[in-house]
C-alpha positions in Angstrom: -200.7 -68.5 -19.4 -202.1 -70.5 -16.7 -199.5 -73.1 -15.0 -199.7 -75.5 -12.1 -197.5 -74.9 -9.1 -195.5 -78.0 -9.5 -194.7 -76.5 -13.3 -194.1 -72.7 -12.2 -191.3 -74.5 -9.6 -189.9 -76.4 -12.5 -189.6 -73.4 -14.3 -188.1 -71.2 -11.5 -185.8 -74.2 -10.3 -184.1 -73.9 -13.9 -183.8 -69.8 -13.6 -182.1 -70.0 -10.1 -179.7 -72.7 -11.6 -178.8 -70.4 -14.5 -178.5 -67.4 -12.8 -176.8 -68.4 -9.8 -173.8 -69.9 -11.4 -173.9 -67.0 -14.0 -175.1 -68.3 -17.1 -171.6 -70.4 -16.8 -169.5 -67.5 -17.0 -171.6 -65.6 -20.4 -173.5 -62.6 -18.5 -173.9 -60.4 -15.7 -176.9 -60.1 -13.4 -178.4 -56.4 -13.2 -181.4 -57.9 -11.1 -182.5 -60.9 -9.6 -185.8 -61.6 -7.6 -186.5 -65.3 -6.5 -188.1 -64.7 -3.4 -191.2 -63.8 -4.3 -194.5 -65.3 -5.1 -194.1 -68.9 -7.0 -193.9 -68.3 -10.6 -193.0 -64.2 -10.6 -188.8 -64.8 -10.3 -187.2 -62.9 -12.9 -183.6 -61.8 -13.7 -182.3 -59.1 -16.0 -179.3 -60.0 -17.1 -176.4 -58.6 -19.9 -173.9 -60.3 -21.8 -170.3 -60.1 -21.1 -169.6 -59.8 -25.1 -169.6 -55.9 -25.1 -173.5 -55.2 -26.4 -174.6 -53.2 -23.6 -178.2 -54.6 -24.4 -180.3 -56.1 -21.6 -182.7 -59.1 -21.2 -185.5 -59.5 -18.7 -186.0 -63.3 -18.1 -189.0 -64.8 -16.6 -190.9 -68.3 -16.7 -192.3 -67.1 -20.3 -189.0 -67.0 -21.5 -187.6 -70.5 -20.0 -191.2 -71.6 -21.8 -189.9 -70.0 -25.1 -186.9 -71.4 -24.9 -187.5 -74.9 -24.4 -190.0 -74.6 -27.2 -187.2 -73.7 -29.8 -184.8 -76.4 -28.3 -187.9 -79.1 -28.7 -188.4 -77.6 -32.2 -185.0 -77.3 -33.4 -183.3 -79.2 -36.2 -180.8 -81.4 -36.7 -177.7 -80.6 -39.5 -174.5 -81.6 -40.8 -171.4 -78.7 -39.5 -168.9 -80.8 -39.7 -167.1 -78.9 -37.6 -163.6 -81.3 -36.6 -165.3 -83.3 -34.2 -168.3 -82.7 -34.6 -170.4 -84.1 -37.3 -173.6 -82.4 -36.5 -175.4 -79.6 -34.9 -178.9 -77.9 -33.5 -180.4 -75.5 -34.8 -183.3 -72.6 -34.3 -186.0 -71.7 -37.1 -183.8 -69.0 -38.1 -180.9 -71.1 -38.7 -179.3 -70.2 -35.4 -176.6 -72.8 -33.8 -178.3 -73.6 -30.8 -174.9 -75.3 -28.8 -176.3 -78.0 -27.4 -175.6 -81.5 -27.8 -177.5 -84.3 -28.1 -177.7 -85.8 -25.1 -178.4 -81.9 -23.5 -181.2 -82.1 -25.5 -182.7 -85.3 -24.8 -182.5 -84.1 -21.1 -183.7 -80.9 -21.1 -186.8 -82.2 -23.1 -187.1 -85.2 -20.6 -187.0 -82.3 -17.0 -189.2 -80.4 -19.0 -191.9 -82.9 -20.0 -191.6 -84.4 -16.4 -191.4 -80.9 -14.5 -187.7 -82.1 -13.5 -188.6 -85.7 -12.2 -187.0 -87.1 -15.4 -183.8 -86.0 -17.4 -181.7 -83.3 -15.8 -180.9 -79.8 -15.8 -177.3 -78.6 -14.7 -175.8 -75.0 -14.8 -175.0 -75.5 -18.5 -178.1 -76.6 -19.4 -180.1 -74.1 -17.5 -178.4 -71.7 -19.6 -180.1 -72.8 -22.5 -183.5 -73.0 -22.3 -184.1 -69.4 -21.3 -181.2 -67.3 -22.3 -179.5 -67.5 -25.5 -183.4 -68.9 -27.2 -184.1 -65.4 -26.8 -181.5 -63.6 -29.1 
């Protein structure tokens, strides 16, 4: 998939937020490489929930991921406080709010200049869209 530089940094901006505050406390880092050529950072990572299974995730998968938040929908949980909730094709919670949402798709359709992406967004995008 060809990507511009200023997209590929985007990208590898989110992973290094994500991974360097841990996911916000959900998985463990088996590798990391940043520091190398723009768009090639990577991370394999494990979640701290006892499946000893193991995710590689790269620029594809931050892709991916923002792709099911931006085609997620919106349903009723009614869940105490909450009266709604996102979710996956698959019928998936996604755990995001709204306004998590409407940022991540604003960073990503601005390459970060708009809307914002903080450690528990980062998570998001790239990690749990894959499982």
């Amino acid at each position: 998939m060809m990507r511009t530089d200023e997209r590929k940094q985007f990208l590898t901006d989110v992973l290094v937020t994500a991974i360097e505050n841990c996911g916000y406390g959900w998985f463990v880092v088996h590798e990391y490489k940043w520091d190398v050529p723009l768009g090639e950072a990577y991370a394999v990572i494990q979640a701290e929930d006892g499946d000893e299974t193991t995710y590689r995730v790269d620029l594809d998968t931050l892709a991916h991921g923002v792709d099911v938040i931006r085609g997620a929908r919106l349903d009723l949980v009614m869940e105490g406080p909450v009266r709604s909730a996102w979710f996956n094709e698959a019928g998936m919670r996604l755990h995001v709010s709204d306004w998590q949402r409407t940022s991540i798709l604003a960073a990503d359709r601005t390459n970060g200049d708009e809307g914002d992406i903080d450690v528990v967004g980062a998570r998001h995008p790239g990690v749990r869209a894959i499982r």
